[in-house]
N, C-alpha and C positions, 0 to 999 in steps of 0.2 A: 886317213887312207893315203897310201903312194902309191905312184905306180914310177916305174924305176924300167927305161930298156935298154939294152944291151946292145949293142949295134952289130957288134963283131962275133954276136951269135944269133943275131935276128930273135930273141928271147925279152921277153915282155914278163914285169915281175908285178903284181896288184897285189902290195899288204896292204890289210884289213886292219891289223891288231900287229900288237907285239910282244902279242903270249907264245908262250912255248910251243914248238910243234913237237906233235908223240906222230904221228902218222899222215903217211902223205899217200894221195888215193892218186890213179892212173883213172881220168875221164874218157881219153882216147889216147892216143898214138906222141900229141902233140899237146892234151893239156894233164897239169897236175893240180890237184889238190891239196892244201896243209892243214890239217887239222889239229886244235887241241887236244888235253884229255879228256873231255867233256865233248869232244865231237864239232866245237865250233870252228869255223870257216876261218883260217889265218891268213894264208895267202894261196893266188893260184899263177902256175908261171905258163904260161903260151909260149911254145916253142913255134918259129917258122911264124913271129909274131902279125908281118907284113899280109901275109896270107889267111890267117886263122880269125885274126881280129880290126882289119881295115884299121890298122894302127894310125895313118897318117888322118885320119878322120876322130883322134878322141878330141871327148867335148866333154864337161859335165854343165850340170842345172840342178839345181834344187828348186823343188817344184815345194811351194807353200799350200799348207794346210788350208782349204777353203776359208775364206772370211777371216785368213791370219789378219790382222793392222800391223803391216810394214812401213809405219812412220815412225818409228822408235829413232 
């Protein structure tokens, strides 16, 4: 996964995958959807990123499987 922003158009880009997009869905005003031919989730771009998605706040975490053993 990447997430890729744009500065100079306030646009926020989250790929997923890097399969083909056949169609891209309108969620609201400001976000889009990419999808495959199979309907799965490619990428989705937030316009007016600062605003829509507390941009200067991402973080991620990978939250482990109960009772993983993380001493590998």
């Amino acid at each position: 996964m990447k997430v890729k922003y744009f500065h100079d158009t306030d646009t926020a880009l989250v790929e997923f995958s890097e399969r083909e997009v056949t169609e891209t869905k309108e969620i609201n005003e400001n976000i889009y959807i990419d999808l495959d031919a199979f309907g799965n989730l490619v990428a989705m771009t937030i316009e007016h990123a600062h605003q829509q998605a507390s941009l200067p706040d991402l973080s991620y975490e990978q939250i482990e499987k109960p009772g993983a053993d993380l001493s590998h």
